[in-house]
Every structure is written in C-alpha cells, then in structure tokens.
C-alpha positions as CSV (number, residue, x, y, z in Angstrom):
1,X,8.8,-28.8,-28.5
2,X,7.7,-30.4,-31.7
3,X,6.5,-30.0,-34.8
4,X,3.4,-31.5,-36.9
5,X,3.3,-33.6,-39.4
6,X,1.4,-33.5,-42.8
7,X,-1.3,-35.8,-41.4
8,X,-1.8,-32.9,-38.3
9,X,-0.3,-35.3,-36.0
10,X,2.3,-34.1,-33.4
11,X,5.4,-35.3,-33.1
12,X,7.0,-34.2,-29.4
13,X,11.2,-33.9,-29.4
14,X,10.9,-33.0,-25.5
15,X,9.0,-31.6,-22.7
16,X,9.3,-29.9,-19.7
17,X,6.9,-28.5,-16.7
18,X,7.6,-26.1,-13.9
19,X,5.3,-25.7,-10.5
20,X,5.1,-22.4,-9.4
21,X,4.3,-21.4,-5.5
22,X,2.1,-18.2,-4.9
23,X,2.5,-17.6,-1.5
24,X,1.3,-15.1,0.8
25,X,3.2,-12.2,2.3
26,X,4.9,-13.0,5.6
27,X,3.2,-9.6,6.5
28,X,0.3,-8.7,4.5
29,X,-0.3,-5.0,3.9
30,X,-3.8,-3.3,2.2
31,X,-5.1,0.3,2.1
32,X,-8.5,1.4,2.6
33,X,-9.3,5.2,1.2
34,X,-12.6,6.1,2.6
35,X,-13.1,3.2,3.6
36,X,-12.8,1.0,0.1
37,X,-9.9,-1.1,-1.1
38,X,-10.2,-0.1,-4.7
39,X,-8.0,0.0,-7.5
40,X,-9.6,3.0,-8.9
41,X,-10.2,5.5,-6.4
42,X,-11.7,9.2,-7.1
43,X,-11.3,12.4,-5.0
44,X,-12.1,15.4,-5.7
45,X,-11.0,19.5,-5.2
46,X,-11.3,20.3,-1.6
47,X,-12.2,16.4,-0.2
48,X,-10.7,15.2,3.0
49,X,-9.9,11.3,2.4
50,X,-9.6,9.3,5.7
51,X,-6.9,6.3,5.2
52,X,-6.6,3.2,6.8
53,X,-3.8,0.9,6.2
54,X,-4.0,-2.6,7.5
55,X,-1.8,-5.5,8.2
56,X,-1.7,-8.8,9.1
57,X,0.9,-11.0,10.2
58,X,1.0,-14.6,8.3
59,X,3.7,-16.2,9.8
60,X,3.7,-18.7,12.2
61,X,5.8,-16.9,14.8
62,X,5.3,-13.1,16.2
63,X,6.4,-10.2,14.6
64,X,8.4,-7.9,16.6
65,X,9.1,-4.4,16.9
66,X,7.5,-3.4,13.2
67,X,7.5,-0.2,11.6
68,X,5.1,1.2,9.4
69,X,5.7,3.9,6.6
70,X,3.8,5.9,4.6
71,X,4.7,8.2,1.7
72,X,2.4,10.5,0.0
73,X,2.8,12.1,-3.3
74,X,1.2,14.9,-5.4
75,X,1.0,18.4,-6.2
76,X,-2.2,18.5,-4.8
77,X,-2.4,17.2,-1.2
78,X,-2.9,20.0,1.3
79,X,0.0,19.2,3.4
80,X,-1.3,21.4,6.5
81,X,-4.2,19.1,7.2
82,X,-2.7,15.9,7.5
83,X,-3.0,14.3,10.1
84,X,-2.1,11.0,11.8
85,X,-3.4,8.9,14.3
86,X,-1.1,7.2,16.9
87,X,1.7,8.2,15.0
88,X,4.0,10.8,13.3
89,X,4.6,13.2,10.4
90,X,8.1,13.6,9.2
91,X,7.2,16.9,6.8
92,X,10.9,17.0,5.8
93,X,10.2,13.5,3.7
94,X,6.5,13.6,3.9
95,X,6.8,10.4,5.6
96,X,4.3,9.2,8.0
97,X,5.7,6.5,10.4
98,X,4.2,4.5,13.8
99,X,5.8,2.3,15.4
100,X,6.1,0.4,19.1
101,X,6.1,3.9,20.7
102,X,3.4,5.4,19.4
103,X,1.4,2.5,18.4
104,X,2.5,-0.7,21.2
105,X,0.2,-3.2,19.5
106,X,3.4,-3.1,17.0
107,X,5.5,-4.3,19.5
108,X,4.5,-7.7,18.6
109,X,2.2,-8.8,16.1
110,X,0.8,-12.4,17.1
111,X,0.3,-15.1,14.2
112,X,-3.1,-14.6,12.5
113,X,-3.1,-10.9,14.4
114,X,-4.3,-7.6,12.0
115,X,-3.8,-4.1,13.0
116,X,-4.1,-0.8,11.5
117,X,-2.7,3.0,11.6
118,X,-5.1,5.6,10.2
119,X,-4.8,8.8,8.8
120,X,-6.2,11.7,6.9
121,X,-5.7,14.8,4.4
122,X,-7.2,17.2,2.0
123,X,-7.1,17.3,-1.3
124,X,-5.6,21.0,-2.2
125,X,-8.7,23.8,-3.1
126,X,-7.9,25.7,-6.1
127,X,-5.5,22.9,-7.4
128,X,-1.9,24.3,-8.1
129,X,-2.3,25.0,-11.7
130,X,0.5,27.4,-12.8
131,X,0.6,26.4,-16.6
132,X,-1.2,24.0,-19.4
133,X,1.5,21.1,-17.8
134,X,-0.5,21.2,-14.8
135,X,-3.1,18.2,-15.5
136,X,-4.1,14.8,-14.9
137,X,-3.7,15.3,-11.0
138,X,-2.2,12.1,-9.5
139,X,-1.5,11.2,-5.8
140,X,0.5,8.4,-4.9
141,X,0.6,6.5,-1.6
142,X,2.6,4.1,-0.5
143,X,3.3,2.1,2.3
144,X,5.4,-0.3,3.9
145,X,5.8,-2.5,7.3
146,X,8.9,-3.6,8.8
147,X,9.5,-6.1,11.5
148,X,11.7,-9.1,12.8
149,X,11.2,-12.2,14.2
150,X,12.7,-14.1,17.0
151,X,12.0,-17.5,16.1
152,X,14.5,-20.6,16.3
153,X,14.1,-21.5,12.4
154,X,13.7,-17.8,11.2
155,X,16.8,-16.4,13.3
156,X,16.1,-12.8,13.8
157,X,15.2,-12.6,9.9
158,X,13.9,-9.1,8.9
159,X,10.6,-8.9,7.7
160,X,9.7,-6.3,4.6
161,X,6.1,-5.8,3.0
162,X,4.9,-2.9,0.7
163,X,2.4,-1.6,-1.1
164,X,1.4,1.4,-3.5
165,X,-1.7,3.1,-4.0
166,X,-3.0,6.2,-6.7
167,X,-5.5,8.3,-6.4
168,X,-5.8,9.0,-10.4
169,X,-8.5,11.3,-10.9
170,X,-8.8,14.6,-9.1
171,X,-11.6,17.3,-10.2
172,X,-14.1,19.4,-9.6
173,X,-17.1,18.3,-7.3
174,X,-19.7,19.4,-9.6
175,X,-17.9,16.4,-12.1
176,X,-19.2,13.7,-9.5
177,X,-18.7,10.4,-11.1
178,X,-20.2,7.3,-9.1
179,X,-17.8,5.5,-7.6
C-alpha cells in the first residue's frame, strides 16, 4: 500500500505477503465417461455411456472401509438400463453405492493404491419433451468416496472426497459434433 509521487516514484506505507498450500486430496477422486476425463462431454439421444470413476489414496497410511457414491441427475437418463458393476442401485435416491462388500478392494486402500467402480446407462430415446421448457438437456453426476484411517497421528479421522460431473449437451445423432 502506497501511492506515487509526481516524479512516478513509489512511495510504500506497508506490505504484506501470504503463502498459500495447494495440496492434494487425501483421496483423489476422477470420472471417466467413455473412457475420457473431459470437462465437456457430449452424448447423444439413445447412447449408452460406460462410466468409470477412479480413486486414489494419497495418504501415507491405508484407507479403510471406504464408500463410494454416485448420484445421477437428469430428465433424460433411462433409468431401466443402468447398471452397475460390483455394486448397487438404490432407485429410491438414484444412488449408486459399493463398498467393502461388494467391492473388497475397498476394505483397505494402501498408500499410492487406485481403484475403480464402473458403470453404465442410456441416454432416454425420444427425450421427455412435454412443453417448449423442455431444452438444454443436462445430466449431472456426482460422486463421492468415504473412508477412515487407523493411523496413530490421524486417529480414526474420516476421510471425504467428491467430485461433479455434466454431461451438457444431449441431441440428435444425426447433430454429431467431434468430440
């Protein structure tokens, strides 16, 4: 904080400086739609989009007993063909959830250790237009992982990662874009 002088000199009253950390999540989550990480990612009426959602454990210590969540949301996913692998759907909250019992690799997630739940689903064919507010189709994803550690200096802390995901544009095949 200054100000200049006549001449274009400055003339400081007082300074200050703050370091920020960017550190990673203790538990790293990412989401793979047909097999791409992308920010922008297309479907179109009548696709079937295979998901992959990946972790990885940062931490020093192990991970144990994680959960992983998935929400999807839209008008326009056929919920009838979705389907998960190693895992469950909970239609009442479309929620679909692995853990330890249907997935034992989440039992305990080893320093440095990745794994991944998969699934899949169809994009609705005709879309559910009923009136000119139907447009601009969106489908929202997100996921989270949960999981404690067990460590001496971490005491039993809970873990809690998530991440969110759209699918913005949804349209006729014949309207191909390359992606």
């Amino acid at each position: 904080m200054g100000i200049i002088k006549n001449d274009g000199s400055f003339v400081s009253y007082g300074a200050s400086a703050e370091t920020i950390a960017i550190k990673k999540p203790y538990l790293d989550l990412a989401l793979f739609i047909n097999g791409k990480n992308s920010q922008d990612t297309v479907a179109f009426i009548g696709d079937s989009l295979r998901a992959e959602l990946v972790w990885r454990n940062n931490l020093s210590v192990a991970a144990r007993n994680a959960t992983v969540a998935v929400k999807i949301k839209g008008k326009t996913v056929d919920e009838k063909s979705i389907s998960v692998s190693n895992g469950s759907y909970r239609t009442f909250d479309k929620t679909l959830v692995w853990n330890s019992s249907s997935l034992p690799q989440l039992a305990s997630i080893e320093p440095g250790e990745t794994g991944r739940a998969q699934f899949s689903f169809k994009i609705l064919d005709p879309l559910p237009i009923k009136g000119s507010n139907d447009k601009n189709f969106v489908i929202g994803i997100d996921g989270s992982i949960d999981a404690r550690t067990v460590s001496e200096s971490m005491k039993n802390a809970k873990i809690h990662s998530e991440l969110e995901k759209e699918i913005k544009k949804i349209g006729r095949a014949s309207c191909r874009e390359r992606v």
